[in-house]
N, C-alpha and C positions, 0 to 999 in steps of 0.2 A: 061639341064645345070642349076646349082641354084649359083643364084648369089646374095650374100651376101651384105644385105645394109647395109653401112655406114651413122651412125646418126651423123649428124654433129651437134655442139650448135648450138641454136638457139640466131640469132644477132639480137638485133633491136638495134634504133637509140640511148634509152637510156641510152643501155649499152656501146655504144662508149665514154668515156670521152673524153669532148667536150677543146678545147685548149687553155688554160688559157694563159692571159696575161702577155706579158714578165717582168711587174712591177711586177704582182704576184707571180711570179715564181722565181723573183730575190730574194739570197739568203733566198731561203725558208720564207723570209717576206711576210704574207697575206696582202690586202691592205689596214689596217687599221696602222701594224707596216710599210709598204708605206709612210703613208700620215704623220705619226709621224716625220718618219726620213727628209722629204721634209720638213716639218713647222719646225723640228730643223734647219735645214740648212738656212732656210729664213732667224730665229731668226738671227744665228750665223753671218749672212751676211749683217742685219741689224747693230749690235751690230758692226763690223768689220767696216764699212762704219762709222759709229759715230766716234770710234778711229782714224779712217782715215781724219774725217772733224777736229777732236779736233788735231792733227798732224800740220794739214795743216793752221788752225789758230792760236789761242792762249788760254789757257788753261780759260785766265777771258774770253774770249770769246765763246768758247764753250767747256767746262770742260770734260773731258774724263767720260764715264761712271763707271766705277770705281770710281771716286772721286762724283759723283753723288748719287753711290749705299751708299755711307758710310754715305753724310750727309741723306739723306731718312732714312739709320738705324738708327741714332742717335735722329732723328726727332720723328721716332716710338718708340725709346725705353724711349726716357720723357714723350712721350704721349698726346703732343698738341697739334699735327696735327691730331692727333683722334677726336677731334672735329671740329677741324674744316671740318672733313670728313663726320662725322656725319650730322651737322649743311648742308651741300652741295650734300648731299642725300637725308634729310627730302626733303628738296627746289626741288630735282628730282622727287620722288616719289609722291608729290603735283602735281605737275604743269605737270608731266606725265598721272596723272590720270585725270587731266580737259583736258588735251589735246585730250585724246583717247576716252572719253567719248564722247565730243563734236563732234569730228570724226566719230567713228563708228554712234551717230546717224542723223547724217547727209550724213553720204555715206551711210546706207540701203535707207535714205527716198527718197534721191534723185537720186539712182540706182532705184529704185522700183517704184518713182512715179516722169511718167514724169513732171508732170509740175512744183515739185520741182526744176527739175535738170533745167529749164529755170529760175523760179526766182530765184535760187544761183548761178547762172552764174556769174552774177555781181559782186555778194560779194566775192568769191574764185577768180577772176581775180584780184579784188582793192588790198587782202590782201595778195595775193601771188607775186603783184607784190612790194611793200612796202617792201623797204629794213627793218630787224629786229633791226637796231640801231633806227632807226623814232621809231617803236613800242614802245622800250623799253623805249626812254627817254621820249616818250609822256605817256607810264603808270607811269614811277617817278613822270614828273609834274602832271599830274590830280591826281593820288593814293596818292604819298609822298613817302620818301625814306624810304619803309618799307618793309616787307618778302612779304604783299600782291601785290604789284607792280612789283616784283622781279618776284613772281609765274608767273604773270597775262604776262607779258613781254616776259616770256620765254616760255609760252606757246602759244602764239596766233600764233607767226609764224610760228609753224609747222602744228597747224588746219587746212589750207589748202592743204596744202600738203599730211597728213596723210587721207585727204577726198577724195581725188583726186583715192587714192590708194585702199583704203575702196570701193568706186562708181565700179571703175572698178572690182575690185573683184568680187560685188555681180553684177554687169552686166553679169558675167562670169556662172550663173546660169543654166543648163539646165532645160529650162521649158519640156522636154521631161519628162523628170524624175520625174518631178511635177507631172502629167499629170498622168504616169503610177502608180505612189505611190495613186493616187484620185482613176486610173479606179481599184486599189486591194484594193478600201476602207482602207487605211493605216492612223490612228489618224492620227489630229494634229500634235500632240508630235511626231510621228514617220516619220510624211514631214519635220521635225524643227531637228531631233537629228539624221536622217537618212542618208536624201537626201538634205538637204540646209546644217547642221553642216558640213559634208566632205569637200562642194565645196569652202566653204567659210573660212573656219580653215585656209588655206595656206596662205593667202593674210590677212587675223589678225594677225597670229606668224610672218609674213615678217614686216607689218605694225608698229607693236609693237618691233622688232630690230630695224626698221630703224627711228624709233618715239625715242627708248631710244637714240640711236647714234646721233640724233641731238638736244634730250633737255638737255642733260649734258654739251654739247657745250655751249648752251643757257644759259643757268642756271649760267656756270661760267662767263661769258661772262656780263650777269645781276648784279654779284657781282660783278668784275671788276669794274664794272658803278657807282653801288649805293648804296652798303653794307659795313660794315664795320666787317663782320666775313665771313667765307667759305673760301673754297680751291680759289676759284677767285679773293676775296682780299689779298688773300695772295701771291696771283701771282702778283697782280699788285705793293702789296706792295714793294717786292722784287727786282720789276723790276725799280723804282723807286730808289732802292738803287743801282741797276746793279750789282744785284747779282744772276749770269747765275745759279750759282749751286742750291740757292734754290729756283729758277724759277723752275730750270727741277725738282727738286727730289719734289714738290709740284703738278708738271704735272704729273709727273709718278705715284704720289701715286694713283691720282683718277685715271687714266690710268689704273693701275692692279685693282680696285675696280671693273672697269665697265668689263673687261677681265673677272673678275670673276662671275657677273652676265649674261654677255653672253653665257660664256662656260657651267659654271653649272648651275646656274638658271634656264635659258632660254632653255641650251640646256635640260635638264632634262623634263622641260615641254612643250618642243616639242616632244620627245620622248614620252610622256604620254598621247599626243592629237593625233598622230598621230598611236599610237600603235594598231590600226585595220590595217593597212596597211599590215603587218605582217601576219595578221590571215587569 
């Protein structure tokens, strides 16, 4: 008797598609049109909530956003708050750069070498525990009321902090790795741009968001105190007259500035540091 085989396909696990999540699968949105529609809704719930507190008080007291967007438009299209935005970025971009310099090299030295990380103990405890108002009005008096005291004010308080973050990062090292890239005789250059670059990229691009999100704080916060130009005296001037609308539309503008350095700035060169990930 001949008995006739049947070839069946051949299945592996590959070929199963494997069963995607019911976010992804909702209305055919992959999860990036997902996360869109979610951060609209936020916005929309944000913005919703604001008309609801401007409702529930009174319009001088907290102005509906609508009536905030218009004076901001008008603000932009004379184009005096163009500098003062400028003048309130230079003051960032300063006093961001002594901050994270000072940082990064003080969290390798004192990740990397213990006996640093003992005698900084002292100094990172005194000035992280030192409210940033002391800081700021003790650099006006010694400095004077000028752009140098303003920088120096606004960035000491986060030195600590941002060192703190630095340390741990490069604590975060695998000497394994070291180790193996020495026993395959691998340069210098290629333990530094290889095996230390990757470990250490994550906890600088974190370090450097969460550095710029607290010295813009800082910064306006310095002019408030002891400048007479920048988005922060103009805040205070404002408020001084108690005038909510161009409190907020002054807050918002540097608000959407920094939005815009996060998202595309930052996010683009995270994307560019991180683009081995991929490969």
């Amino acid at each position: 008797m001949r008995t006739s085989a049947t070839n069946f396909p051949h299945t592996t696990a590959d070929a199963i598609p494997a069963s995607e999540p019911a976010a992804t699968r909702f209305s055919g949105f992959g999860p990036n049109a997902t996360d869109v529609l979610i951060s609209l809704i936020s916005v929309l719930s944000l913005i919703g909530a604001w008309y609801l507190g401007s409702w529930a008080l009174s319009e001088k007291v907290l102005p509906a956003p609508h009536v905030v967007a218009e004076v901001l438009y008008e603000a932009m299209v004379k184009g005096a708050i163009w500098k003062d935005i400028g003048i309130t970025l230079g003051r960032i971009v300063i006093a961001f750069s002594i901050a994270m310099s000072i940082s990064a090299a003080l969290g390798f030295t004192i990740g990397l070498v213990p006996a640093a990380a003992v005698f900084f103990r002292v100094w990172i405890v005194c000035f992280i525990t030192i409210p940033a108002l002391v800081i700021m009005l003790t650099c006006y008096m010694v400095v004077g009321l000028n752009d140098k005291a303003a920088i120096l004010g606004a960035a000491i308080p986060i030195i600590p902090i941002l060192t703190i973050n630095i340390r741990d990062g490069v604590k975060g090292i695998d000497p394994k790795l070291l180790g193996m890239a020495k026993a395959f005789r691998a340069s210098r250059a290629q333990q530094v741009f290889e095996v230390v670059a990757p470990q250490v990229a994550p906890i600088l691009v974190a370090s450097t968001r969460f550095g710029l999100g607290l010295i813009w704080k800082m910064v306006l916060f310095a002019e408030l105190l002891g400048r007479g130009d920048g988005i922060g005296y103009q805040i205070e001037f404002y408020y001084q007259m108690f005038n909510m609308k161009e409190v907020l539309a002054h807050a918002l503008s540097f608000l959407f500035v920094m939005l815009f350095i996060e998202l595309v700035i930052l996010g683009t060169l995270e994307k560019w540091i991180f683009r081995w990930r991929s490969q």
